[in-house]
N, C-alpha and C positions, 0 to 999 in steps of 0.2 A: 571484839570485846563486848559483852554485856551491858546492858544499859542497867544502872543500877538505881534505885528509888528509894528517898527516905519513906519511913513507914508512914512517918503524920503525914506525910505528901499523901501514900496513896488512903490514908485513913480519910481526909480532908476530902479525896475525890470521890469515894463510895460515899459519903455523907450527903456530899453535894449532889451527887445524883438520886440519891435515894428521897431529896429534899424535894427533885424536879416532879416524883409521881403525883397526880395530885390525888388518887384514891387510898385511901386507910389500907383498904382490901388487896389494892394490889403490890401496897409497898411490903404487908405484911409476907404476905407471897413471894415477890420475891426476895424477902429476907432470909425466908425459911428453903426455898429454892437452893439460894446461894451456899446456904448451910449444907446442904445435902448435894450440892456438887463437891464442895470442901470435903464432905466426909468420905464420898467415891475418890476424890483424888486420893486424898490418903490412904484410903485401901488399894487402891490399885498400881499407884507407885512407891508408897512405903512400906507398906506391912507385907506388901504380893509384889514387890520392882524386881526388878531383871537381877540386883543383887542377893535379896533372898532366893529367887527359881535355882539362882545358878549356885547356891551355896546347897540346896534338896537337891541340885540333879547328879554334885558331886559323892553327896551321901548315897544316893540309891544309886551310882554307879560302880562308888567301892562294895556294896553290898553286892550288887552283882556278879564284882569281881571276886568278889571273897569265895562266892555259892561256886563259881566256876570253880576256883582255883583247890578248894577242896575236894567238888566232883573228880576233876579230872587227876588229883592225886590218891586218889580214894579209889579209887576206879580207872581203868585201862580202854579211854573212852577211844574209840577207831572209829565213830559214830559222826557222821558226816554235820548233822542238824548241831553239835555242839559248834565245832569247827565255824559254821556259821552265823550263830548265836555271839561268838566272839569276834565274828567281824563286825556283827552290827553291833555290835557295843564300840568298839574300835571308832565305827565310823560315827556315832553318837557322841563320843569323845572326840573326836576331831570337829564335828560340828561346836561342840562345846568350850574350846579352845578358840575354834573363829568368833563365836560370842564373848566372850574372855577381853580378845585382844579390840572387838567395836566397845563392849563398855569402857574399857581403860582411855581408850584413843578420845571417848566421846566427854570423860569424865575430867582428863587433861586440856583438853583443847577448850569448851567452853560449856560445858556439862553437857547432860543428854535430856533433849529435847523430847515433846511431848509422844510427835510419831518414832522416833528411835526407839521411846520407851518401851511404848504398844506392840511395835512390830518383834522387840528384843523379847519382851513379855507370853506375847501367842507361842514365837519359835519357841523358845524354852519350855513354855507348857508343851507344845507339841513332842519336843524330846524328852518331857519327863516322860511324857506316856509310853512313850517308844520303850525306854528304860524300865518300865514296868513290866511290857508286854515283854520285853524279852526276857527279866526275869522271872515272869511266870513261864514260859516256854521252857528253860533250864532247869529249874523245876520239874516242869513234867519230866523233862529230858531224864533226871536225876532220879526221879520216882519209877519211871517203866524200866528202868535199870536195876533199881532194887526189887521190884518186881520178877525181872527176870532172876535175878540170883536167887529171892526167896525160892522161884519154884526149882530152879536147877538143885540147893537144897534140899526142897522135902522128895524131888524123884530122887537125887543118892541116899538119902533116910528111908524111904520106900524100899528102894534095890537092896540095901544094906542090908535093911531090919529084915524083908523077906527069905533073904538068904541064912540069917540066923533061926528063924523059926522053921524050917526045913531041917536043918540041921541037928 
């Protein structure tokens, strides 16, 4: 269980220590220090924690899925690199699910600690990237496809129109 602290307790114990410095110069420092570690913590486990990454990595993976699920309804994809493209997403989502179930267990049990946070934080950046990269691949995937039809188009528009100007 947590050891928990009144606030004037620990307001009482920075006072007292900040009392112990004896130079102006270096109490000012590290006051202004202190500040800007407070402000990195809060950037980096509030505003950027493992609960916002994992709430972008579910939006850019429905995106993902959406660009697939259109492709391959839109199109008669036998194209091996889609096939793929949807495993690694699969298995990004499955990575994504075992982060899921360490933040709930860490957030139940006695919250999540400083390196759970870090190490939850890198992974998840690591897998949005993946999530990206692969949606850019699908994409292409999606574009040298239309590619191909525009040109299999304009050669039956070519064939076509030729044969009427003969005619």
């Amino acid at each position: 269980m947590p050891v928990t602290v009144d606030p004037q307790v620990s307001y009482a114990i920075v006072v007292s220590a900040l009392s112990l410095i004896p130079h102006d110069v270096v109490r000012i420092a590290s006051v202004v220090l202190s500040l800007a570690l407070g402000i990195v913590y809060y950037y980096l486990l509030v505003t950027k924690g493992p609960v916002m990454l994992l709430a972008e990595l579910d939006g850019l993976v429905d995106e993902t899925e959406e660009i697939i699920r259109v492709a391959a309804a839109s199109r008669d994809f036998r194209d091996v690199s889609i096939v793929e493209e949807t495993e690694n997403l699969l298995r990004v989502k499955q990575s994504a699910s075992i982060c899921r179930c360490l933040l709930l267990e860490n957030m139940n049990n006695t919250g999540p600690t400083w390196t759970n946070s870090f190490k939850l934080r890198r992974y998840l950046s690591e897998l949005i990237v993946d999530v990206r990269k692969i949606k850019g691949r699908v994409q292409v995937i999606v574009e040298l496809d239309l590619q191909r039809l525009f040109a299999q188009e304009r050669f039956v528009t070519v064939l076509v129109g030729g044969y009427r100007r003969r005619a």
